[in-house]
N, C-alpha and C positions, 0 to 999 in steps of 0.2 A: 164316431164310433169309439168304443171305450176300448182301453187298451185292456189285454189280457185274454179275449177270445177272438174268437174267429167267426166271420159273418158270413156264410155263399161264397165260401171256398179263398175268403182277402186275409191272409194271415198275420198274425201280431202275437208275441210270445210274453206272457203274464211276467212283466217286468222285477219280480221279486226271485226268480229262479233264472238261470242260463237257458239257450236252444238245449232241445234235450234231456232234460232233468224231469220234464215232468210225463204222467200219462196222456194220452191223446186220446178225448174221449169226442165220439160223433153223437151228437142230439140234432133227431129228426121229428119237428112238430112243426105243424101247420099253421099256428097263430105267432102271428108276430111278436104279442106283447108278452106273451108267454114264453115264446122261444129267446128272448132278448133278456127275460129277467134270469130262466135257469141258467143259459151264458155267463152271465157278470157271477151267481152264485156259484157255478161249476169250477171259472176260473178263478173266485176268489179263495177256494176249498186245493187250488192249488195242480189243478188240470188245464191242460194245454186242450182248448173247445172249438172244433169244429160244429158248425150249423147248417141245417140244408130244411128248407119249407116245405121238400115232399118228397116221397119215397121214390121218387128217381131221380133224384138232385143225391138225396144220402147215399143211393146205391153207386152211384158214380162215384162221389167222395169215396167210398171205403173200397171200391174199386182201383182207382187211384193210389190211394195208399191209405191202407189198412188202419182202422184208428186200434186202439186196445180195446174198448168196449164203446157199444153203440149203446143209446135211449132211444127208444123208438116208437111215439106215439101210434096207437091202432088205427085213430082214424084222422086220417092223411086226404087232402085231395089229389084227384089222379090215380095213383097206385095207393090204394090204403095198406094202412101197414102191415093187415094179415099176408095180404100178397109180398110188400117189401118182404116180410119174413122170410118167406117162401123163395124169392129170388135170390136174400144173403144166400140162403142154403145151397141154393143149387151151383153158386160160384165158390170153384177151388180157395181162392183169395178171403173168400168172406164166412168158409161154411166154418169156419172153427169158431168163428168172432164171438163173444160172449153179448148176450141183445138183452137188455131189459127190454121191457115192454112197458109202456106208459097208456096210459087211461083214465079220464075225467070222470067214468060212468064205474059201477060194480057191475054191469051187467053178466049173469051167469053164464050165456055161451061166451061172449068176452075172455072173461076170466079163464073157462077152459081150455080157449084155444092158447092162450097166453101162456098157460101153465103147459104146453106142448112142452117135448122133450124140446124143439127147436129154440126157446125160448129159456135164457138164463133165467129169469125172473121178472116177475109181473110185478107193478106197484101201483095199485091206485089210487087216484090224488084228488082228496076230498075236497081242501081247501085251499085259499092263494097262502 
């Protein structure tokens, strides 16, 4: 594992900064190779990266303890992310949390639901 993020909840703190110093950001995507590359870039930009493969692995994590902002791919296996959304919401702990929304596709109901009030911001991602 590379140092600097966080894999399914195994911690390791981005050795250029002290515990503490930096943001704790939760990224919730389904693909490994994908979920592995924005980690090492998340933590190289200087955030402290939690990871979780599906939207009840993330829901737990920020249940747990609260990242500062979550990435939260829409489509997840098991709970896809519209629902994870909808679950932050409904938890005391979670409903303030600031959520991108992540997405491979432009597709138009997509995008609207993303662009929900619930939803800080939608981004979708064209290329690797």
């Amino acid at each position: 594992m590379q140092q600097g993020y966080e894999m399914e909840g195994e911690r390791t703190v981005n050795p250029e900064s002290g515990p503490g110093d930096e943001t704790t950001v939760l990224l919730i995507e389904g693909d490994p190779l994908i979920r592995k590359s924005y980690c090492r870039k998340l933590a190289r930009a200087g955030f402290r990266v939690k990871s979780a493969s599906t939207g009840v692995a993330g829901l737990r994590h920020a249940l747990a303890n609260p990242p500062d902002l979550v990435f939260l791919e829409i489509r997840l296996p098991g709970l896809d992310g519209q629902i994870a959304l909808e679950q932050f919401r409904s938890h005391v702990a979670t409903r303030n949390l600031p959520v991108v929304v992540l997405s491979k596709c432009g597709e138009a109901e997509l995008v609207k639901h993303g662009l929900r009030p619930d939803a800080f911001d939608y981004l979708v991602i064209t290329g690797r």
